[in-house]
C-alpha positions, 0 to 999 in steps of 0.5 A: 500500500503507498505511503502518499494520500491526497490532500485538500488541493487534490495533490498526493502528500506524504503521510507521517509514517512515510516521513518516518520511514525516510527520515527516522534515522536521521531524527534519532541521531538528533533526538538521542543526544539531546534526550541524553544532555537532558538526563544529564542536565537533570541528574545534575540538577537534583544532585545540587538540590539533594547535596546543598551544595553551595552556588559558589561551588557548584551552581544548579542548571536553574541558577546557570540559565538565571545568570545567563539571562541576567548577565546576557547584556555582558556575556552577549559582546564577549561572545561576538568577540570570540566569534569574530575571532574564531571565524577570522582567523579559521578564514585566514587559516583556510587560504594559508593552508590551501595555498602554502599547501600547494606550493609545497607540493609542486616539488619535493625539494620545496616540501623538503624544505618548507614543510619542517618550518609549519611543523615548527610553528605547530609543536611550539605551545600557544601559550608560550610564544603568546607573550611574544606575539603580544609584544610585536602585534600592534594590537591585542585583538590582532595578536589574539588572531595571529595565535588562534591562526597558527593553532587552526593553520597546521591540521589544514595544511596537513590534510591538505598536503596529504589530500594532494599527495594521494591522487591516484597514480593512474589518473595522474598518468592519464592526465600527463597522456592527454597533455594536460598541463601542471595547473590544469591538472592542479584544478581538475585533479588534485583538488578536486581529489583532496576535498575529502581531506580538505574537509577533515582539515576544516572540522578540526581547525575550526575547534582548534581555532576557537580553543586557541582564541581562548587560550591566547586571551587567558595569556593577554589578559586582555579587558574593556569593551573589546574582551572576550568569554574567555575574560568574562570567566576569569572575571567571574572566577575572581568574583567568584560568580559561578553562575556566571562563569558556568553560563559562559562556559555554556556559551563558548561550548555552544559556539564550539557545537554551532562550528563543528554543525557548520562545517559538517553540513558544508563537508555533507554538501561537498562530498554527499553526491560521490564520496564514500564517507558521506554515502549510504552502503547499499548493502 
């Protein structure tokens, strides 16, 4: 029996088990996480209640989303500036990454000799060389965006370099029989081939990214109208204004899930139509 009934205009429509049927999979992976964030949410709550553990120690999930709506005119700039920051320097570790990427691999020679340099600038901790940046960057907003760059460029770079590195071999002989040249071969082969790659590189940046832009401004220090969430918790822990400091933990852990989110459906819409890791086994 079909799933489709007819609806007032007279035109088939889909019926609810029919939509079900199609789409259940994909309702549960979004319904279970968040049923199980809730029991979480409410096994912390009467864990608070139950205890009486002070709201200096550990506050309720009640008292969390009180002192987000109350200190939502704060925390609300804080978090605008943190995500200025993130998404900048994400920007400027994409076009770093890809285009360093293939200029490092037009030849092993320049691989050989550049490629250690980015493995340098990677091992290096943020948090050492911050005071540095601090000091030749001509602003805090510029140095936060330097650390959070270096932090978000390497996992880009690397996946891209290993995209680039792994075109299949007969593809590659079959562009040099017809005659294609270095940069056609670049644009219809080697990049269209590490996209998948490129993807990886994209989700783990944009993480890191938003950890460095909290790291570098826990070592600048930096206050005033232009700091951000990461300020606004070293703020509250010195005030010892948990609710608070909890409610822009909330937010940064909000703002971290929207980025992976984006640059998930953006890896989806790439790669749905022809890569394995986004299709559907057909058996």
């Amino acid at each position: 029996m079909s799933d489709m009934t007819a609806s007032p205009s007279g035109t088939p429509s889909a019926t609810a088990p029919g939509f079900l049927a199609r789409h259940g999979e994909t309702l549960l992976r979004i319904l279970v996480p968040i049923l199980v964030v809730a029991v979480l949410i409410g096994i912390w709550q009467i864990g608070v209640m139950v205890s009486g553990v002070p709201q200096y120690i550990l506050p309720s999930p009640g008292a969390v989303a009180i002192s987000l709506f109350k200190d939502w005119a704060i925390l609300a700039p804080a978090l605008w500036v943190t995500t200025q920051i993130t998404m900048a320097s994400l920007g400027l570790a994409l076009i770093g990454g890809v285009g360093i990427a293939v200029f490092l691999v037009q030849s092993k020679w320049i691989e050989t000799a550049f490629y250690p340099i980015t493995v340098i600038l990677q091992v290096t901790p943020i948090v050492a060389i911050a005071p540095l940046i601090l000091i030749y960057a001509p602003s805090t907003q510029v140095a936060l965006l330097i650390c959070a760059f270096l932090v978000a460029f390497f996992p880009i770079l690397s996946n891209m370099v290993q995209g680039l590195k792994s075109v299949d071999h007969n593809l590659l002989n079959m562009f040099d029989l017809y005659g294609a040249s270095r940069w056609q071969t670049l644009l219809y082969l080697k990049l269209p081939a590490s996209l998948p790659y490129f993807m990886t590189g994209l989700r783990i940046g944009g993480g890191l990214a938003l950890i460095a832009a909290v790291v570098a401004e826990f070592a600048a220090g930096s206050a005033g109208a232009g700091s951000g969430l990461a300020f606004r918790l070293l703020e509250a822990q010195y005030r010892l204004n948990i609710p608070r400091l909890f409610a822009a933990l909330f937010l940064l852990s909000c703002l971290g899930v929207l980025i992976f989110a984006i640059t998930s459906f953006i890896s989806w819409l790439a790669l749905h139509r022809w890569h394995e890791s986004s299709l559907k086994r057909e058996n």
